[in-house]
C-alpha positions in Angstrom: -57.7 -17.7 30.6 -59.8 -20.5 29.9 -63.2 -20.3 31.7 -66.4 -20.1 29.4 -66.6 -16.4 29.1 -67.4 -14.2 26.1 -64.7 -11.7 25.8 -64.7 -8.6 22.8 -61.1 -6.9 22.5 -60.9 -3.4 21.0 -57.7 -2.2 19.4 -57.6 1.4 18.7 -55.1 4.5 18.7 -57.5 7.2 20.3 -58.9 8.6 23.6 -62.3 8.5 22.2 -62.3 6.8 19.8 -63.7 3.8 21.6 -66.8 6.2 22.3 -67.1 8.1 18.8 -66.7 5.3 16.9 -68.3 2.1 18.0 -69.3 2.6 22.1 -72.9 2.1 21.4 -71.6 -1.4 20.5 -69.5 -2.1 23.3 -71.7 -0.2 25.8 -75.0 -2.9 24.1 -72.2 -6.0 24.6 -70.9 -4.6 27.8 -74.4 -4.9 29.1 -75.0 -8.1 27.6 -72.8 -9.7 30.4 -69.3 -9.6 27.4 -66.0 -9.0 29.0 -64.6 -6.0 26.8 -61.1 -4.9 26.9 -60.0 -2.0 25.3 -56.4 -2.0 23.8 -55.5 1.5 23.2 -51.7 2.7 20.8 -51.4 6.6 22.8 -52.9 8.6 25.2 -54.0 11.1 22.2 -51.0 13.8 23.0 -51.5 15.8 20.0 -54.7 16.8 20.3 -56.1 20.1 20.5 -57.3 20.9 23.6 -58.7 24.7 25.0 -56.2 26.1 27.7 -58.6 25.9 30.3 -59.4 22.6 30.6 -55.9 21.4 30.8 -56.4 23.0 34.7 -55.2 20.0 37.1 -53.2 18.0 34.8 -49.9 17.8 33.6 -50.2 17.8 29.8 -52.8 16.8 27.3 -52.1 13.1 27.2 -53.0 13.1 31.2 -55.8 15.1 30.7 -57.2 12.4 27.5 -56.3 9.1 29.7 -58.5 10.6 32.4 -61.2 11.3 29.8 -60.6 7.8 28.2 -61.6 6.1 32.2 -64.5 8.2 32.5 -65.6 6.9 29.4 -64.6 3.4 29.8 -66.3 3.2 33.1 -69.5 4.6 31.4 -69.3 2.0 28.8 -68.4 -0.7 31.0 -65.4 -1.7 30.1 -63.4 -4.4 31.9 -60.0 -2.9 31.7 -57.9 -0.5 29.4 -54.5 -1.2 28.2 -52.3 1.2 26.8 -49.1 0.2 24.8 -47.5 3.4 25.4 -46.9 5.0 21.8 -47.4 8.8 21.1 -50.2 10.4 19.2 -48.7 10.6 16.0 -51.1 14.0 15.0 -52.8 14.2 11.6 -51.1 13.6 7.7 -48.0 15.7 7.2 -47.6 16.8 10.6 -44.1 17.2 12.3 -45.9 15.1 14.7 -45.6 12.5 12.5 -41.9 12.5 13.0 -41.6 12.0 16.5 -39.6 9.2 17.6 -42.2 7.6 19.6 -45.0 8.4 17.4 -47.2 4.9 17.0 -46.2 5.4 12.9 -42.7 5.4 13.6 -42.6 2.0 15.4 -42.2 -0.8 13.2 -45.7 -2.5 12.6 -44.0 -5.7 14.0 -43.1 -4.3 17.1 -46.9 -2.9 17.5 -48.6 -6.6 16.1 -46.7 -8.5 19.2 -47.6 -6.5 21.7 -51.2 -6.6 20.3 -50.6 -10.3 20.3 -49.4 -10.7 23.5 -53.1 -9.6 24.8 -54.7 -11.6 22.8 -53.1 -14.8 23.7 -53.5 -13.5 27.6 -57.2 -12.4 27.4 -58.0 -15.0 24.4 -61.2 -13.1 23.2 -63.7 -14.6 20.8 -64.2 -11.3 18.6 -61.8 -8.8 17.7 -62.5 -4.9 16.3 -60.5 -2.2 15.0 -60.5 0.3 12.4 -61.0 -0.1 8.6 -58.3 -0.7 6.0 -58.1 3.2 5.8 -58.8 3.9 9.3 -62.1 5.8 8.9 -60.9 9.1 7.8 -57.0 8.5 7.0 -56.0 9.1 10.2 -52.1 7.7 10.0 -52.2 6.2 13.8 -56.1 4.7 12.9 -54.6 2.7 9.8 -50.9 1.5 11.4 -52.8 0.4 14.4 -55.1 -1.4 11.8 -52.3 -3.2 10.0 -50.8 -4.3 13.9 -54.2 -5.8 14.6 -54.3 -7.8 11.5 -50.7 -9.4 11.7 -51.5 -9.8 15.4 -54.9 -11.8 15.0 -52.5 -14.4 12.6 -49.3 -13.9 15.1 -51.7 -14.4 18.4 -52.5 -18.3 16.9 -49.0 -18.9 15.4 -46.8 -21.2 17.5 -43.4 -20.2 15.7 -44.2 -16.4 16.4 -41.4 -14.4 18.1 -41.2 -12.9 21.8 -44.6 -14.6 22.9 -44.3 -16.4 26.2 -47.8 -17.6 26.7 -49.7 -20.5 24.7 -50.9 -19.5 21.2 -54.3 -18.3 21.0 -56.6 -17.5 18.0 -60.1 -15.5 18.3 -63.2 -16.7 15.9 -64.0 -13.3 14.3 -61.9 -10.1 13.4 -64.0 -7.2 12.0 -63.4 -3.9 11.2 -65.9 -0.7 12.4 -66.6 1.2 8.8 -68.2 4.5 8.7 -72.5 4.5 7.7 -71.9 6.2 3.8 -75.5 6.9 3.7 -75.7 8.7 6.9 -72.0 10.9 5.5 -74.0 11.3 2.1 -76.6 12.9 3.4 -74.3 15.4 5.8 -72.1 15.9 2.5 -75.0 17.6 0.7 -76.9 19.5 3.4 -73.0 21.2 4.9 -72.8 23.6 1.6 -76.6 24.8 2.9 -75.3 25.7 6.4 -72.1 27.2 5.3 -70.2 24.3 6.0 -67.0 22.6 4.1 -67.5 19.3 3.9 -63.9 18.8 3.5 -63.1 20.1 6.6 -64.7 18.2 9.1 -64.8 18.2 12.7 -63.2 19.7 15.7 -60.2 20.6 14.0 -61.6 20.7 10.4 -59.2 17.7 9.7 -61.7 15.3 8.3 -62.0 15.1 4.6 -66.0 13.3 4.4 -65.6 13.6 0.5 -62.1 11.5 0.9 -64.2 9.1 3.2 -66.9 8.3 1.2 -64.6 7.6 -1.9 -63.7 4.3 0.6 -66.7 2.1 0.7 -66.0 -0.9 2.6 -68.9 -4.0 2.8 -71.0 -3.6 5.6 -71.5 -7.2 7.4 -72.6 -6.6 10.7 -75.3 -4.0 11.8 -75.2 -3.7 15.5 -78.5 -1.4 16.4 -77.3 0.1 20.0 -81.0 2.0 20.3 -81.6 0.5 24.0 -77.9 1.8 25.1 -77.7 5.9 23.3 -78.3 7.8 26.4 -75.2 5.4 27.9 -72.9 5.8 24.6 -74.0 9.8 24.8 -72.9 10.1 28.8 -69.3 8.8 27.3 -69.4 11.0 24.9 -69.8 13.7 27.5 -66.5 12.2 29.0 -64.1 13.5 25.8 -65.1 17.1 27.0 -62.1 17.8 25.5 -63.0 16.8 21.9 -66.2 18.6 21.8 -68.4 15.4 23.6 -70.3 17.2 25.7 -71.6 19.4 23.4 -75.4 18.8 23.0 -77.4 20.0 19.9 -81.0 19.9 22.2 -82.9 17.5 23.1 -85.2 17.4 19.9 -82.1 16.6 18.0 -80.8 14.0 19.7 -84.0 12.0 19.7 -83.6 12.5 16.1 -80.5 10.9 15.8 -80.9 8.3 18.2 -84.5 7.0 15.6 -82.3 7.3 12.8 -78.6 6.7 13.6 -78.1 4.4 16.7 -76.2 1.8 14.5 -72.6 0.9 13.9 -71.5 -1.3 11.1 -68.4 -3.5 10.7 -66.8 -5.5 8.2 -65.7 -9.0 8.7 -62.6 -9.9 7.5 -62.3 -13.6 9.5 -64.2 -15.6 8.7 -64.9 -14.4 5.1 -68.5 -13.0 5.0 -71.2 -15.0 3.1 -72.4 -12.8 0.4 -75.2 -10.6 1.0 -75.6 -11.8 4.5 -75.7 -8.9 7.4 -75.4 -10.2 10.8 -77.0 -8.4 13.8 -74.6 -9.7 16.6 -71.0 -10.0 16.5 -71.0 -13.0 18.4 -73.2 -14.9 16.1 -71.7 -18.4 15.2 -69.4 -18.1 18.0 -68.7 -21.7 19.6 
């Protein structure tokens, strides 16, 4: 590719996690007239899912790729590619010792391929997870270390297996987790009867782990004008707990006080104390 086109490429392990994570951002750049690509590890296999909505499909990973295009098509997303590994499940699971689990495969294997679409698609800006991906999730942190070495494999003439012409994008960032907004949720769970160390659908998220990890924040990306669209993909992950509403009161709330996603920038190096407010600033 080499018409003038502003191009974002996600790399994440998840169904959903491209909406839960950062889709107000790539629903606000979608609209914005960006080309966004979503490259995504597995097809989430291991997740929990209630019986009854598995009606229609053949196994969970069919029923969270269908999910995963519903939400993509919400967002606006270009096209999503999937490299095919298996949701490797949460620390200590047997799932982590599947053969084709994305932690099993050698983070070499996993950078090329990530490579490989990023010398075909040459995007400007690159995201995935943070150095601990998030919450510890093993799949969010090997599919972190993939992206990295791919970003410097992508650009490296002399890199193995790569047939097209080598191609490197301006900015990498990583999507961190808002530690004020966590803080806050940290205090007031005890009040409600809530553990904050078991956290979400599956009470698998540690939030006093997460908030020992605090990662700079150098881009603020406020997705205010986009929240219903990021809210109708969350609806999509029906099977995650998306389409659960808390009322309309509350989600006004949220959207006044919450409709940002931050990101570190790891290339190029940050200037101190600087917070950018589009990730395409600078771009050439």
């Amino acid at each position: 590719m080499t018409e003038n086109k502003r191009r974002l490429l996600v790399v994440l392990a998840h169904p959903d996690d491209e909406t839960f994570g950062m889709g107000g951002t790539l629903a606000l750049y979608a609209r914005r007239g960006v080309e966004v690509h979503l490259v995504c590890a597995t097809r989430g296999e291991v997740g929990e899912v209630e019986p009854e909505r598995l009606a229609g499909f053949a196994s969970v990973g069919e029923l969270r790729e269908h999910e995963l295009c519903c939400a993509a098509e919400v967002l606006g997303l270009r096209k999503v590619h999937f490299l095919g590994y298996r949701d490797s499940g949460m620390p200590g699971s047997a799932d982590n010792q599947h053969p084709q689990a994305l932690v099993q495969a050698p983070v070499e294997k996993v950078a090329a391929q990530v490579a490989a679409y990023i010398r075909e698609l040459q995007p400007q800006v690159v995201l995935t997870f943070d150095p601990v991906g998030g919450y510890m999730h093993p799949d969010h942190i090997a599919i972190h270390n993939a992206t990295v070495l791919a970003f410097e494999m992508a650009g490296d003439p002399k890199a193995k297996g790569q047939t097209l012409p080598p191609f490197t994008p301006q900015k990498l960032y990583f999507h961190t987790m808002p530690h004020g907004f966590m803080k806050l949720a940290v205090k007031l769970m005890p009040l409600f009867g809530k553990d904050p160390s078991k956290f979400g659908k599956n009470e698998d998220i540690d939030l006093t782990a997460v908030l020992a990890n605090d990662f700079p924040t150098n881009a603020r990306i406020n997705y205010k004008k986009v929240a219903p669209i990021r809210e109708q993909a969350s609806a999509c992950h029906a099977s995650q707990g998306g389409d659960r509403t808390s009322g309309y009161l509350v989600t006004w709330l949220l959207r006044q006080i919450s409709s940002t996603e931050t990101f570190m920038r790891a290339v190029p190096p940050p200037a101190k104390g600087y917070v950018e407010k589009d990730l395409f600033e600078g771009i050439k």
